[in-house]
MISEPA-335352 format. One record per residue: residue number from 1; residue in one letter; x, y, z of N, C-alpha, C in turn. Coordinates in Angstrom, 3 decimals. Layout:
# residues N
(pt NUM; 'A'; (X; Y; Z); (X; Y; Z); (X; Y; Z))
...
***
This chain:
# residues 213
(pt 1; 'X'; (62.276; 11.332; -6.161); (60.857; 10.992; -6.162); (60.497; 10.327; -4.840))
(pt 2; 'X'; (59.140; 10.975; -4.150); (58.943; 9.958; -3.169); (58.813; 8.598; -3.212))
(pt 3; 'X'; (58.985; 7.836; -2.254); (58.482; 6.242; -2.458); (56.977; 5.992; -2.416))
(pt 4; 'X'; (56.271; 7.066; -1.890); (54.780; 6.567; -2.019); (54.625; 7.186; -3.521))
(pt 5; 'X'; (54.910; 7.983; -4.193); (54.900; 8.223; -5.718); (55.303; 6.763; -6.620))
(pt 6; 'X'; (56.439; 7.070; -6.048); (56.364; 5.221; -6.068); (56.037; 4.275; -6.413))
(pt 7; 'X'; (55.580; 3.930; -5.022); (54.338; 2.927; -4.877); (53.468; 3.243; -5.973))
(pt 8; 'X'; (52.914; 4.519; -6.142); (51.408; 4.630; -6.775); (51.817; 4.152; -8.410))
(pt 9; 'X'; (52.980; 4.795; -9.161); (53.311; 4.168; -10.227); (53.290; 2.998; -10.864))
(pt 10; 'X'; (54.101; 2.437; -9.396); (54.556; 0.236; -9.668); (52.809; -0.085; -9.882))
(pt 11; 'X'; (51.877; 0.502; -9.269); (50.812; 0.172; -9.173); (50.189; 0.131; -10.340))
(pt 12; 'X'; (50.174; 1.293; -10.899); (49.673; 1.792; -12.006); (50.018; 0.834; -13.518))
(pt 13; 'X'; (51.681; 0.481; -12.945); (52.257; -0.040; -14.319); (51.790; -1.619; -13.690))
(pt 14; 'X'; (51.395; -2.147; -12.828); (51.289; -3.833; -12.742); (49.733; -3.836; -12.881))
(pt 15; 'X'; (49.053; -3.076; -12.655); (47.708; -3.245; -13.075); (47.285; -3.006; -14.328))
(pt 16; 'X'; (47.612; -2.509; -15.156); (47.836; -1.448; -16.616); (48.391; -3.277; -17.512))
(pt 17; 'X'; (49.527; -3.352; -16.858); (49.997; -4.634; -17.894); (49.196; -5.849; -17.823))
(pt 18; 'X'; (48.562; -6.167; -16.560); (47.692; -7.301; -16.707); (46.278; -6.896; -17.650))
(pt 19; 'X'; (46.249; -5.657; -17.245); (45.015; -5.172; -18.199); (45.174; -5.064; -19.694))
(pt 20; 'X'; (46.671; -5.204; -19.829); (46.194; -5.258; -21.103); (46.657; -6.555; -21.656))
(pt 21; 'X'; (47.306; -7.318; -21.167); (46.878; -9.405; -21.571); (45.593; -10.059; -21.041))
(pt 22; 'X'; (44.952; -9.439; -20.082); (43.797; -10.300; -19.765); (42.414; -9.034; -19.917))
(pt 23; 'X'; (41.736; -9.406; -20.974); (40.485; -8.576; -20.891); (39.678; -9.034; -20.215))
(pt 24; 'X'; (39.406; -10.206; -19.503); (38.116; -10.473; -18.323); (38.799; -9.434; -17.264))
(pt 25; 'X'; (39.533; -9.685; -17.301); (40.183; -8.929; -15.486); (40.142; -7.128; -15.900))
(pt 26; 'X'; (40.367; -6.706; -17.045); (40.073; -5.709; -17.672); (38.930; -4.709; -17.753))
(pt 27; 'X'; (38.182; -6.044; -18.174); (36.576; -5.619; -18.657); (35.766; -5.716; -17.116))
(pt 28; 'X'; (36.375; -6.386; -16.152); (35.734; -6.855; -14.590); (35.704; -5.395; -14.014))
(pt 29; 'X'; (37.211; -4.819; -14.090); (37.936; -3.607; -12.940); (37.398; -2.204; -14.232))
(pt 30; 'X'; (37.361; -1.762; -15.114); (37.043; -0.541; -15.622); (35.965; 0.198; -15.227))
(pt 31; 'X'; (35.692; 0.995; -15.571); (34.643; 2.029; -14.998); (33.671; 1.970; -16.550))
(pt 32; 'X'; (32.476; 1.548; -15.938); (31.688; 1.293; -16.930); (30.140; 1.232; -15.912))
(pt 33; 'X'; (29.036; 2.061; -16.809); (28.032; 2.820; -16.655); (26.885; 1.890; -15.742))
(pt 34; 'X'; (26.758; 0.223; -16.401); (26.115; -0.521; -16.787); (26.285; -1.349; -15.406))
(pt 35; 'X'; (27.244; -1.997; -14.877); (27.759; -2.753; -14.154); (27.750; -1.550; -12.440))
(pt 36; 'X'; (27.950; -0.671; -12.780); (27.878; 1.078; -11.705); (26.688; 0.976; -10.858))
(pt 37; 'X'; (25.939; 1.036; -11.936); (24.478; 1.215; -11.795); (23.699; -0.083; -10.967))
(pt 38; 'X'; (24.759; -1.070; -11.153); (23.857; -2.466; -10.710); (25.261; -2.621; -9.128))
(pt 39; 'X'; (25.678; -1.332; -8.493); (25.496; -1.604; -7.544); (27.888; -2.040; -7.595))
(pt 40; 'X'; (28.266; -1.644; -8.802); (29.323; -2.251; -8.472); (30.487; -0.844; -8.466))
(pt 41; 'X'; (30.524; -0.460; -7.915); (31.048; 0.927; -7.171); (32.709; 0.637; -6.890))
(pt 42; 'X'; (33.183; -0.266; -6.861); (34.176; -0.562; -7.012); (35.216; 0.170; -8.153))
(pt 43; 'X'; (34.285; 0.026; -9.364); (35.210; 0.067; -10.253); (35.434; 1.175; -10.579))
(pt 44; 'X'; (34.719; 2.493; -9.795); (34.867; 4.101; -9.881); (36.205; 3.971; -9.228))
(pt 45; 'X'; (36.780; 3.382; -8.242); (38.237; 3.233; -7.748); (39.453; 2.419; -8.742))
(pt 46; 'X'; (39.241; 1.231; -8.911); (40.055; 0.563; -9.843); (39.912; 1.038; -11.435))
(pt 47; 'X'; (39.170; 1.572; -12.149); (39.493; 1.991; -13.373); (40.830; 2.865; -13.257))
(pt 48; 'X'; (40.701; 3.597; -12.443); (42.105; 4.637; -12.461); (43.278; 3.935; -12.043))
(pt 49; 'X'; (43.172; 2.888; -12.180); (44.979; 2.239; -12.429); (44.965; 1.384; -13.292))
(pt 50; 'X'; (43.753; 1.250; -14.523); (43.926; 0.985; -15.758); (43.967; 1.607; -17.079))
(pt 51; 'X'; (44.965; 1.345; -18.125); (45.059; 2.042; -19.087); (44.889; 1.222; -20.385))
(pt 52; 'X'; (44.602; 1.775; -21.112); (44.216; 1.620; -22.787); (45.114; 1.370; -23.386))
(pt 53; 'X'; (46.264; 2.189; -23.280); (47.670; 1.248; -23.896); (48.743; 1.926; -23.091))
(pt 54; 'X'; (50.595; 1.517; -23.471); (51.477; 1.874; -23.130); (51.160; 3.748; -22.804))
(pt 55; 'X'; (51.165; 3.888; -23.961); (51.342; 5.511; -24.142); (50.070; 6.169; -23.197))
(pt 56; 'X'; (49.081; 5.510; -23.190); (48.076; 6.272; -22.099); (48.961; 6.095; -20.704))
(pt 57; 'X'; (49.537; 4.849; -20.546); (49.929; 4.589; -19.299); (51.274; 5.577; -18.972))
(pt 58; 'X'; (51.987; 5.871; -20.073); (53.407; 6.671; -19.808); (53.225; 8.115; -19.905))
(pt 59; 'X'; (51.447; 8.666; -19.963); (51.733; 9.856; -19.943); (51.292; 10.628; -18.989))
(pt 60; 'X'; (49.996; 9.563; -18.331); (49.860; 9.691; -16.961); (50.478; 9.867; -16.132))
(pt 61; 'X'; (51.869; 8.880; -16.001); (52.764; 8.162; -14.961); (53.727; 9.595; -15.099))
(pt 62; 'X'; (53.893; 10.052; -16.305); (55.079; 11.498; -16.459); (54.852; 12.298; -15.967))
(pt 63; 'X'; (53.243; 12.447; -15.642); (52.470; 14.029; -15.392); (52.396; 13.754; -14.071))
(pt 64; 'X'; (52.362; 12.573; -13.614); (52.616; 12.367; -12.118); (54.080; 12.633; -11.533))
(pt 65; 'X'; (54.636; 12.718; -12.146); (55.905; 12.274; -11.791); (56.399; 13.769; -11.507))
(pt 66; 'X'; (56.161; 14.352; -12.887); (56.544; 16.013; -12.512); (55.640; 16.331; -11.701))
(pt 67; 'X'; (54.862; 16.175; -10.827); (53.908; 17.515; -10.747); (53.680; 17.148; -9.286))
(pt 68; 'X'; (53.958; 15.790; -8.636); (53.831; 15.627; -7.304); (54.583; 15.780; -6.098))
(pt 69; 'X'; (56.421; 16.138; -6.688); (57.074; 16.450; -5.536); (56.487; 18.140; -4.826))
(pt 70; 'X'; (55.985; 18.778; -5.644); (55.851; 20.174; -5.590); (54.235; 20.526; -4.713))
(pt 71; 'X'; (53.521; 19.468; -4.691); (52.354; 19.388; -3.992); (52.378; 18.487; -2.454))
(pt 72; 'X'; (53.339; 17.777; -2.900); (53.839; 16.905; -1.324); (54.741; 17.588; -0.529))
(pt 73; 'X'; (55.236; 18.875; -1.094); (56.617; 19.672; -0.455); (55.322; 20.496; 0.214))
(pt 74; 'X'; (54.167; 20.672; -0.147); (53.585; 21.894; 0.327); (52.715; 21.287; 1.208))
(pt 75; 'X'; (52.024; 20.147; 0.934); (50.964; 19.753; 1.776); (51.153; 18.384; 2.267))
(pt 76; 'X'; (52.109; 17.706; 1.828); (52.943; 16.805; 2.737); (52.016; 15.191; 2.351))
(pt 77; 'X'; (52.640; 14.398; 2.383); (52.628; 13.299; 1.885); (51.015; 12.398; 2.036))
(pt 78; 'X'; (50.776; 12.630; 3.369); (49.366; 12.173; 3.461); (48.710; 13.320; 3.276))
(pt 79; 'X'; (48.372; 14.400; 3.226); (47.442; 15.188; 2.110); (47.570; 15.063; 0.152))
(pt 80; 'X'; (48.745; 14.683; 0.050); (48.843; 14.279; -1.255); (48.335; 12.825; -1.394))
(pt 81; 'X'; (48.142; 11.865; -0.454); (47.516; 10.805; -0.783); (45.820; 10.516; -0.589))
(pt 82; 'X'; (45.353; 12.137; 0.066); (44.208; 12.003; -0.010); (43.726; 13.242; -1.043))
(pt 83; 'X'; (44.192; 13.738; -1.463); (44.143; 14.522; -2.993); (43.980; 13.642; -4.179))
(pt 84; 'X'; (45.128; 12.500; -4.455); (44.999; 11.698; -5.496); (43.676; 11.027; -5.852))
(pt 85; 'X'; (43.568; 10.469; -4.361); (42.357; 8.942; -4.904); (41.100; 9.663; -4.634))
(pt 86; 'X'; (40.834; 11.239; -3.499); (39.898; 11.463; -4.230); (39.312; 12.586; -5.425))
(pt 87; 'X'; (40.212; 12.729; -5.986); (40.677; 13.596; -7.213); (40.190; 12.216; -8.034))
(pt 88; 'X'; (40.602; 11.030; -8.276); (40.784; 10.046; -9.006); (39.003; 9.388; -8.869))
(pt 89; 'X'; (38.213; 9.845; -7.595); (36.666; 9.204; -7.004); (35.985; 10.350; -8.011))
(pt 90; 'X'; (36.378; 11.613; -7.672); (36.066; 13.054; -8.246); (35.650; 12.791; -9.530))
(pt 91; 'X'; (36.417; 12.168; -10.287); (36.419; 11.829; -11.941); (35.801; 11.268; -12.636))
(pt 92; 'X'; (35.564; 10.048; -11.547); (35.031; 9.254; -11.498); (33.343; 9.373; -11.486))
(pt 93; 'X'; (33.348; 10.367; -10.804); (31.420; 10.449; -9.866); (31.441; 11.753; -11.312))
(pt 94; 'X'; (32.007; 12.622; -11.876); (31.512; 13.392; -12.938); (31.050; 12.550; -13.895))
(pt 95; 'X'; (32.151; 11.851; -14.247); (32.084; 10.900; -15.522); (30.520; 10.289; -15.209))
(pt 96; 'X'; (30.482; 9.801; -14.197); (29.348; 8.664; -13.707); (27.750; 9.878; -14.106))
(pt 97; 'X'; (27.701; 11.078; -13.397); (26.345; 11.805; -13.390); (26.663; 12.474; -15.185))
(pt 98; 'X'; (27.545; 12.322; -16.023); (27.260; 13.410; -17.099); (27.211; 11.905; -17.775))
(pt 99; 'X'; (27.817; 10.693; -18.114); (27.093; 9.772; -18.917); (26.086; 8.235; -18.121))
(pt 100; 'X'; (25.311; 8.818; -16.938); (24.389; 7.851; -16.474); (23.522; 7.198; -17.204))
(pt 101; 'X'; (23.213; 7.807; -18.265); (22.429; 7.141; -19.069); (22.517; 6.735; -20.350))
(pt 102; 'X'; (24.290; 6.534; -20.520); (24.767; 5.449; -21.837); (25.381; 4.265; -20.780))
(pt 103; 'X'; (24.740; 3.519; -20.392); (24.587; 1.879; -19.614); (26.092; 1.265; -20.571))
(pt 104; 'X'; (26.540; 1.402; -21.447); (27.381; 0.909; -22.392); (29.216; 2.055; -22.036))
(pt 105; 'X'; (28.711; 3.290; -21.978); (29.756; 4.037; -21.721); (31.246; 3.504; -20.957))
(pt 106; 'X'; (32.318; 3.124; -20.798); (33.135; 2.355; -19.874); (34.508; 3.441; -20.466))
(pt 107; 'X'; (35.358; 3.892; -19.336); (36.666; 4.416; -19.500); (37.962; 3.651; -18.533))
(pt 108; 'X'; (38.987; 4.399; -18.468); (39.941; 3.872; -17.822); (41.517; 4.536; -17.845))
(pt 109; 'X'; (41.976; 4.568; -16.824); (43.051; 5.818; -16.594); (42.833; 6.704; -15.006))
(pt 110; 'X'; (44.276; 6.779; -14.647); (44.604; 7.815; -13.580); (43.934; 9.177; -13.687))
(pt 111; 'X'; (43.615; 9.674; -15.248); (43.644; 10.789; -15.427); (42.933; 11.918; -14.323))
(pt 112; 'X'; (42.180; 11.158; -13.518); (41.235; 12.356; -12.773); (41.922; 12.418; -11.443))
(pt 113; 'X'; (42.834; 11.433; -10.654); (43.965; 11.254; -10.278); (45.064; 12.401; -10.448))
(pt 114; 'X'; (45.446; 12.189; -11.401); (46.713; 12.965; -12.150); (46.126; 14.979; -11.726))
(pt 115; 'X'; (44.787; 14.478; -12.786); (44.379; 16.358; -13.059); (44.568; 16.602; -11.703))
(pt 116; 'X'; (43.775; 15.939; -10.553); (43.409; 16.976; -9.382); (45.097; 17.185; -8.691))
(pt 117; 'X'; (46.287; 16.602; -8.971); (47.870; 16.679; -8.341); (48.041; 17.858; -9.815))
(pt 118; 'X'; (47.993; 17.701; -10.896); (48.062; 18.505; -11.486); (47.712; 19.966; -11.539))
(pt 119; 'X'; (46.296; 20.076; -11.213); (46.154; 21.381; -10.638); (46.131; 21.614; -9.613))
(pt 120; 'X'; (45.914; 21.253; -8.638); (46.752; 21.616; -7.464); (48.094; 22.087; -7.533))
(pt 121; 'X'; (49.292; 21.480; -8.295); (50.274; 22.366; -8.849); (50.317; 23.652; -9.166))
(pt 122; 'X'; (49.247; 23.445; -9.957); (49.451; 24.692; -11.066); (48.461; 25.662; -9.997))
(pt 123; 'X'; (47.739; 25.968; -9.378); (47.303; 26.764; -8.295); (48.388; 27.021; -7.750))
(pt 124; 'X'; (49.087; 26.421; -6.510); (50.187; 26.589; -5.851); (51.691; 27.447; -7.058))
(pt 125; 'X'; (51.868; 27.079; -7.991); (52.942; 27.504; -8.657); (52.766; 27.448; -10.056))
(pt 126; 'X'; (51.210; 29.322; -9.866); (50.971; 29.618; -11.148); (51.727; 29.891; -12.160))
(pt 127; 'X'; (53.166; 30.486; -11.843); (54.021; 30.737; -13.182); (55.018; 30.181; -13.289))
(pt 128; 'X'; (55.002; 28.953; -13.053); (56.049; 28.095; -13.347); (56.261; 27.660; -14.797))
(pt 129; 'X'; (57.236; 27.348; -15.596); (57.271; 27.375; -17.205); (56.818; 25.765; -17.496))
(pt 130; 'X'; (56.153; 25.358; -17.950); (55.922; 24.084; -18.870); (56.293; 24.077; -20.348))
(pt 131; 'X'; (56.873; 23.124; -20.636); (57.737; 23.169; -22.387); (56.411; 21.884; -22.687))
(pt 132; 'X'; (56.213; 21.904; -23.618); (55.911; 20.894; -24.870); (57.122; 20.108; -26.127))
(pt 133; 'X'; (57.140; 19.502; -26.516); (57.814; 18.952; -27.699); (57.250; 20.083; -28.487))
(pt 134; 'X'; (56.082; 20.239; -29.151); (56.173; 21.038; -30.068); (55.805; 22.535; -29.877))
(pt 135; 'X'; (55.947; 23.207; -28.844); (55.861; 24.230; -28.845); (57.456; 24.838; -28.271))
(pt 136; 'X'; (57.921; 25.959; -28.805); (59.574; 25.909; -28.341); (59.621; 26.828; -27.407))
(pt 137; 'X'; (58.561; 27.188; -26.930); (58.731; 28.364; -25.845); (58.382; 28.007; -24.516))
(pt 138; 'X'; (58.930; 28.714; -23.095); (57.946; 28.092; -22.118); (56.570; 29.111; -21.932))
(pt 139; 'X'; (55.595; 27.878; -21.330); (54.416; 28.633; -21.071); (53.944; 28.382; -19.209))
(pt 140; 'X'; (53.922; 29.662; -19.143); (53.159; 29.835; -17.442); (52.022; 28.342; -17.202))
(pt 141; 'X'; (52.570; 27.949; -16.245); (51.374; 27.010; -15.794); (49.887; 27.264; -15.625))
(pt 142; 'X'; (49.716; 28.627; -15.209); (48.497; 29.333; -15.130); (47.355; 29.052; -16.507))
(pt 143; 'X'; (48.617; 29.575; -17.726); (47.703; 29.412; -19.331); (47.911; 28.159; -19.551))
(pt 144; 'X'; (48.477; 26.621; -19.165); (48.276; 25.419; -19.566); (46.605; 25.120; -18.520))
(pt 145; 'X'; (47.133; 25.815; -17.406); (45.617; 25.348; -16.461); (44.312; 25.484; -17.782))
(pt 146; 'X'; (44.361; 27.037; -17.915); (42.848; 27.541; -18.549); (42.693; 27.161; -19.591))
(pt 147; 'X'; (44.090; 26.503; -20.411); (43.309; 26.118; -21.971); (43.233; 24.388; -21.886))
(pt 148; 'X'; (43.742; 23.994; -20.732); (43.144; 22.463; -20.190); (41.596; 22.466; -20.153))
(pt 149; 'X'; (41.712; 23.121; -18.947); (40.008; 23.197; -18.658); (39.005; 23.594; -19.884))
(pt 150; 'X'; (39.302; 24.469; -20.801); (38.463; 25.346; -21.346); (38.460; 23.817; -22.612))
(pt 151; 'X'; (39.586; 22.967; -23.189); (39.643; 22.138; -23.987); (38.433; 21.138; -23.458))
(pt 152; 'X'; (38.611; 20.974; -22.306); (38.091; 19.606; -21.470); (36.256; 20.148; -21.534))
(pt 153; 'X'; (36.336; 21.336; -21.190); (34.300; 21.985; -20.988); (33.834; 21.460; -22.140))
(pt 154; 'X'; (34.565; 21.989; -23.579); (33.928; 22.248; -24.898); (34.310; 20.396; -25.264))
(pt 155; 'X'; (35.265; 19.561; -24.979); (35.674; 18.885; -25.192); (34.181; 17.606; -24.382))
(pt 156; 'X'; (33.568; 18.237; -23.792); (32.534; 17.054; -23.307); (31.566; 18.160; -24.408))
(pt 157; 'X'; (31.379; 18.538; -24.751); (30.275; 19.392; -24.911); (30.011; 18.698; -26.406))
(pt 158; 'X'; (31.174; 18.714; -27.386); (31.022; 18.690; -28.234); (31.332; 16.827; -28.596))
(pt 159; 'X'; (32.233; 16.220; -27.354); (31.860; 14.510; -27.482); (33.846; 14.750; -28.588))
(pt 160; 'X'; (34.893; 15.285; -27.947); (35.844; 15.140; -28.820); (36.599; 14.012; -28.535))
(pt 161; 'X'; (36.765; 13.375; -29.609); (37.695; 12.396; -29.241); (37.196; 10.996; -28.603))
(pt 162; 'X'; (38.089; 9.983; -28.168); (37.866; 9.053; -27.542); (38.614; 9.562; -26.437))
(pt 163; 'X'; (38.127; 10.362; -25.500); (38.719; 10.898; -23.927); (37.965; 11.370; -23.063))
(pt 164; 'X'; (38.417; 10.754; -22.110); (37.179; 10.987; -20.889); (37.391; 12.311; -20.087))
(pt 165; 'X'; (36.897; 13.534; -20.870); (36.781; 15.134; -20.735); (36.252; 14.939; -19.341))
(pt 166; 'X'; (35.214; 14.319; -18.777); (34.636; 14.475; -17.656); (35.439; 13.978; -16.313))
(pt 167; 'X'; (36.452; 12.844; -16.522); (37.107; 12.526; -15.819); (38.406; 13.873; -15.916))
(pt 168; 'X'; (38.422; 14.230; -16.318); (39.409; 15.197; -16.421); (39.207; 16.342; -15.414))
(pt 169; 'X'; (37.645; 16.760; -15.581); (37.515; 18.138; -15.336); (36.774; 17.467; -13.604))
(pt 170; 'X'; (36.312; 16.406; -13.447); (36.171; 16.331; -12.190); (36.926; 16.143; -11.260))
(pt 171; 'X'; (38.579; 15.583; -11.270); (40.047; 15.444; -11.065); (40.539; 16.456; -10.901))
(pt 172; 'X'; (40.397; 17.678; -11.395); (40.796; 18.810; -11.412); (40.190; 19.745; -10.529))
(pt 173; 'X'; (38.878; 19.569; -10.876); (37.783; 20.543; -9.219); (37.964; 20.227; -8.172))
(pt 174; 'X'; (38.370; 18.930; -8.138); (39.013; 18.352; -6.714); (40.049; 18.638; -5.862))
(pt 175; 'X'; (41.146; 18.471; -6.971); (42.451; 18.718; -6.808); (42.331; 20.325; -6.228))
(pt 176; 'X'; (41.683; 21.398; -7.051); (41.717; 22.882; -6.637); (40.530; 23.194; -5.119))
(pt 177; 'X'; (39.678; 22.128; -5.207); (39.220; 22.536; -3.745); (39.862; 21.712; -2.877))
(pt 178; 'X'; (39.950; 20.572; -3.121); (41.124; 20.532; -1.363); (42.223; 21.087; -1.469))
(pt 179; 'X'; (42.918; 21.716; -2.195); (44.048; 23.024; -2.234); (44.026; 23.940; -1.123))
(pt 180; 'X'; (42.076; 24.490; -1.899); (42.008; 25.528; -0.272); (41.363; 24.932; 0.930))
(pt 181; 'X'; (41.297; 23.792; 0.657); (40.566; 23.013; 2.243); (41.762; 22.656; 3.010))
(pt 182; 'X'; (42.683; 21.859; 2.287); (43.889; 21.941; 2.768); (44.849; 23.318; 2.875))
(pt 183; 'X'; (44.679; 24.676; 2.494); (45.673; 25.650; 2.993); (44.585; 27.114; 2.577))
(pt 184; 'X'; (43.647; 27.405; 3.449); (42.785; 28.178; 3.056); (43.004; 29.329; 2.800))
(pt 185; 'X'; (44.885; 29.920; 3.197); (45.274; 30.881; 3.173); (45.288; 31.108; 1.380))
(pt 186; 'X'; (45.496; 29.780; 0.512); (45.300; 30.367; -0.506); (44.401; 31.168; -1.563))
(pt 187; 'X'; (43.351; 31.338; -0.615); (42.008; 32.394; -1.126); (42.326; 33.858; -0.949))
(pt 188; 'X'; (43.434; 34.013; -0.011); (43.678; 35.542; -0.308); (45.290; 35.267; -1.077))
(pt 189; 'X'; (45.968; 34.712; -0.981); (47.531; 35.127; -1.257); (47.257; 34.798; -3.187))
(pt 190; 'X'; (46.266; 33.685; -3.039); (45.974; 33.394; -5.059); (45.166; 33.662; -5.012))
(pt 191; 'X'; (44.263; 34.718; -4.953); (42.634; 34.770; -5.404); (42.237; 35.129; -6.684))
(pt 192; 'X'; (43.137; 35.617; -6.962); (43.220; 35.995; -9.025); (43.117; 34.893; -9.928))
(pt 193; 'X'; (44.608; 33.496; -9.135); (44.337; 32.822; -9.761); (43.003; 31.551; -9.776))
(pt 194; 'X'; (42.526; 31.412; -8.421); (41.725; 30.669; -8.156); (40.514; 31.338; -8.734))
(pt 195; 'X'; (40.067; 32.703; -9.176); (39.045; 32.746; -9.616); (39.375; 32.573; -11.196))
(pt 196; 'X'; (40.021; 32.199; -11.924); (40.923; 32.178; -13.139); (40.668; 30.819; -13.518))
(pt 197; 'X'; (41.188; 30.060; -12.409); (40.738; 28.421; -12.841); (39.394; 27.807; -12.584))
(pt 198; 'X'; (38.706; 28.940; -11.654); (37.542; 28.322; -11.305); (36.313; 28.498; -12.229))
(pt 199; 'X'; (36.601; 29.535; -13.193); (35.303; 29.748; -14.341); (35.132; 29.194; -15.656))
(pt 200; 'X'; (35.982; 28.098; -15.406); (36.141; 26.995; -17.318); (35.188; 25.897; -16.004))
(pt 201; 'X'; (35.699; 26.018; -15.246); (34.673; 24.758; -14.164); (32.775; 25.073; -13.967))
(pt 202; 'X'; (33.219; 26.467; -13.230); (31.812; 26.551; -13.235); (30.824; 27.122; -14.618))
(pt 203; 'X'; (31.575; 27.411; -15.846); (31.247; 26.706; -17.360); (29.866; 25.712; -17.133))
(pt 204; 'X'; (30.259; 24.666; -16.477); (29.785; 23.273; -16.557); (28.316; 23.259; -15.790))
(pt 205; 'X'; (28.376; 24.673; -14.838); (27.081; 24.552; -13.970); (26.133; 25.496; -14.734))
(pt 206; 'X'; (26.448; 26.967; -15.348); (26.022; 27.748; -16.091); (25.213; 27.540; -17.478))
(pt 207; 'X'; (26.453; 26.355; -17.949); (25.716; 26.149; -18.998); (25.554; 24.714; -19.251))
(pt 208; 'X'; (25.019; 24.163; -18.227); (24.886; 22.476; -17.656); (23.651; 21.942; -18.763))
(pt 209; 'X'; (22.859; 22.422; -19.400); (21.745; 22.107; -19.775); (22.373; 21.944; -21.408))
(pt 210; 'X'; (23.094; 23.141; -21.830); (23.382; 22.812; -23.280); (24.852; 21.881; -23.653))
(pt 211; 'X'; (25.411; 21.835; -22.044); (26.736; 20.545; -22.249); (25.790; 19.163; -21.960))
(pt 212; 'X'; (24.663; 19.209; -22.155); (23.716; 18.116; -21.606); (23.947; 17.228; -19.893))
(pt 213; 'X'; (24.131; 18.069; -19.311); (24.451; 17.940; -17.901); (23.238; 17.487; -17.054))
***
């Protein structure tokens, strides 16, 4: 593992644990609608190295873990550190324009971080096998990409869960356009797959009015 992977982890896990013994320092640093709006922009950066509990924090930190030597081998260590945080801003500024007007709304997590190293992966090394615990077969990275995204569109649409779908899917548009900003050759050598991952995304512009966009 690199040491700036690293770094970003120790980070993740010392901010994550104070966050979760001290809720002023908690409730100060999260990403929340209300506090945004009045000018505190900060916390579109620091929410993403806070988590909700252990298990939010260990599944982030895993998906980082696999998925970043393979994006730093290709685009090298400082393009992977400007992929993350603004993959992680990315998530941030969706989340921010699709719930601007619940003042109360507040999340927290790498996740938009994670997605945009995540797909960026999975662009770069569409058929690589991913296992699950409960599924016993491997599956192409390509079909974890599209039924991510396609979960995450319908998944704001329909309000599933307590998960921030929007931080997800804005982490992820990120991650796949500086892919080709960073290596533009991949518009002809993947263009199958980039138009593959790119239509659960642009989902969101098409039918922006009935995901209440």
């Amino acid at each position: 593992m690199d040491k700036i992977v690293l770094i970003i982890i120790i980070a993740n896990v010392i901010v994550s644990l104070k966050g979760f013994d001290d809720v002023i320092f908690f409730d100060k640093y999260k990403f929340q609608i209300g506090p945004i709006v009045n000018k505190e922009w900060v916390r579109m950066l620091t929410s993403g190295f806070l988590h909700v509990d252990f298990y939010h924090l260990l599944f982030n930190m895993l998906t980082l873990y696999f998925f970043a030597d393979g994006v730093i081998a290709e685009f090298g260590i400082i393009n992977f550190l400007i992929m993350y945080f603004l993959s992680l801003l990315g998530g941030s500024a969706l989340s921010y324009y699709y719930h601007q007007r619940d003042f109360f709304y507040s999340a927290v997590g790498a996740s938009g971080a994670v997605s945009g190293i995540l797909f960026a992966s999975i662009l770069l090394y569409p058929f690589d096998s991913l296992y699950f615990m409960f599924i016993p077969i491997p599956i192409p990275a390509i079909v974890v990409g599209i039924g991510y995204l396609l979960y995450s569109v319908f998944g704001m649409k329909n309000q599933w869960g307590n998960i921030g779908h929007a931080a997800h899917l804005g982490g992820a548009a990120t991650g796949l356009i500086l892919s080709i900003v960073m290596e533009p050759s991949l518009l002809f050598t993947h263009t199958l797959y980039v138009v593959i991952l790119a239509i659960p995304l642009l989902m969101l512009f098409v039918f922006r009015k009935k995901i209440n966009l």
